[in-house]
N, C-alpha and C positions, 0 to 999 in steps of 0.2 A: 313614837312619833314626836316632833320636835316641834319646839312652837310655832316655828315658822313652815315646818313641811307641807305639802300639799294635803288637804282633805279627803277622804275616799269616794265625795262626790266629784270632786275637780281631778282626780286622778282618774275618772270613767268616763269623762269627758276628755282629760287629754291621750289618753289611749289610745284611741280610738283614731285619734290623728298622726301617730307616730309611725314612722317607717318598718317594715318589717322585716326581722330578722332572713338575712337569707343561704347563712352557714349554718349547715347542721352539724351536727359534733355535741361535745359536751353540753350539759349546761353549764348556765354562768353561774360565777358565786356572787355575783351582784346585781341585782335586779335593775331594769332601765330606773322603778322609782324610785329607789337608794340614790342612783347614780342624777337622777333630774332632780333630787333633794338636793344633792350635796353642789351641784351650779348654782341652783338657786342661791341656798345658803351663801355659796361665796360672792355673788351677784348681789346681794343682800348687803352685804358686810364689808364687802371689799379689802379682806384678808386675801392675801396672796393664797395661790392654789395648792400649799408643799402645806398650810394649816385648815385644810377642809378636815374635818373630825370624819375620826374612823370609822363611826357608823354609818357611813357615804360611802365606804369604798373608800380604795387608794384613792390617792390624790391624783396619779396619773392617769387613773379609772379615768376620774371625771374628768379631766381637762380633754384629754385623748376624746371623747364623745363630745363634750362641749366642740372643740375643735373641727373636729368631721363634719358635724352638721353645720356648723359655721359654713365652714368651706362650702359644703354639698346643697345650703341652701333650705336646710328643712327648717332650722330656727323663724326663717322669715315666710317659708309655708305655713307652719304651724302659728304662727300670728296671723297672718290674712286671713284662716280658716275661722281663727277663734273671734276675729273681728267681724267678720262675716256670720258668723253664728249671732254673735251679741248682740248686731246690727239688726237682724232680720228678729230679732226679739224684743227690737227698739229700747236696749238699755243704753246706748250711746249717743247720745247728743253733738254733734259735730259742729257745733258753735266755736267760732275762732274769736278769739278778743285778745287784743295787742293794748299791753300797759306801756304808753310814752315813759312811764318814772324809771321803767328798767333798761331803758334802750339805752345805753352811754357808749360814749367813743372811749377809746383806749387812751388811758395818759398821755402818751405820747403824739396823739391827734391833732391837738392844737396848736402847735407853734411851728410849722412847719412854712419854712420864705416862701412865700410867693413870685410868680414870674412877673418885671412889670415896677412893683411894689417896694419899692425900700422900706427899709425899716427905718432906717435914720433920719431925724430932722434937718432939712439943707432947707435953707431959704431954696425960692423957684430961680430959676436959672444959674445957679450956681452948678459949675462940672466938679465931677466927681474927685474924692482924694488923691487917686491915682491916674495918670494918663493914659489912657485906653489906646492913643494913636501918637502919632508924631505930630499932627497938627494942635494935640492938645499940651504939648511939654512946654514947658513954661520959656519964655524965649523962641518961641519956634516963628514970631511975627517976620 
């Protein structure tokens, strides 16, 4: 077991939530927890999935599963359930606190023309460098 694998309490706990196999045939050479080791681990690390280590199973093992349950939605069952467990144990605190220091606009945010607004200093009543009409072109009296 790896440092980061799951526990053999936290694996009897998540069992228990996992979908059940419904093709019978062989068995597998790799067990669902090899195979939820080695997402994690990549989930972990954020090594691309072709360097998840062999004792996880191929690499296409695990993406192949990662993927399905993406798709089919059990990733996000399997967390409501486990939040739901946690909740009704009151280890979760659901306190929201928003820190102003990290809120920032994007580089690009600030200098953006406004409608209205020049930018440029003109004395008041003076028309613009360019004639916008015919009555403003120079001689047009």
């Amino acid at each position: 077991m790896g440092r980061g694998d799951l526990t053999n309490g936290q694996w009897a706990q998540l069992e228990s939530l996992l979908p059940r196999g419904i093709k019978p045939g062989r068995p597998q050479v790799w067990t669902r927890r090899q195979l939820i080791d080695g997402i994690r681990w990549r989930t972990r690390t954020g090594a691309p999935w072709r360097d998840v280590p062999e004792r996880y199973g191929p690499w296409d093992r695990v993406y192949d599963l990662f993927r399905r349950w993406q798709r089919d939605g059990t990733w996000a069952r399997i967390l409501t359930q486990l939040q739901a467990q946690a909740d009704a144990k009151g280890l979760i605190t659901w306190d929201v606190n928003v820190d102003s220091t990290v809120c920032r606009a994007h580089q690009h945010a600030g200098g953006a023309a406004k409608r209205g607004i020049s930018r440029r200093n003109r004395p008041a009543g003076s028309s613009s460098s360019r004639p916008t009409t015919a009555s403003d072109a120079p001689g047009a009296d």
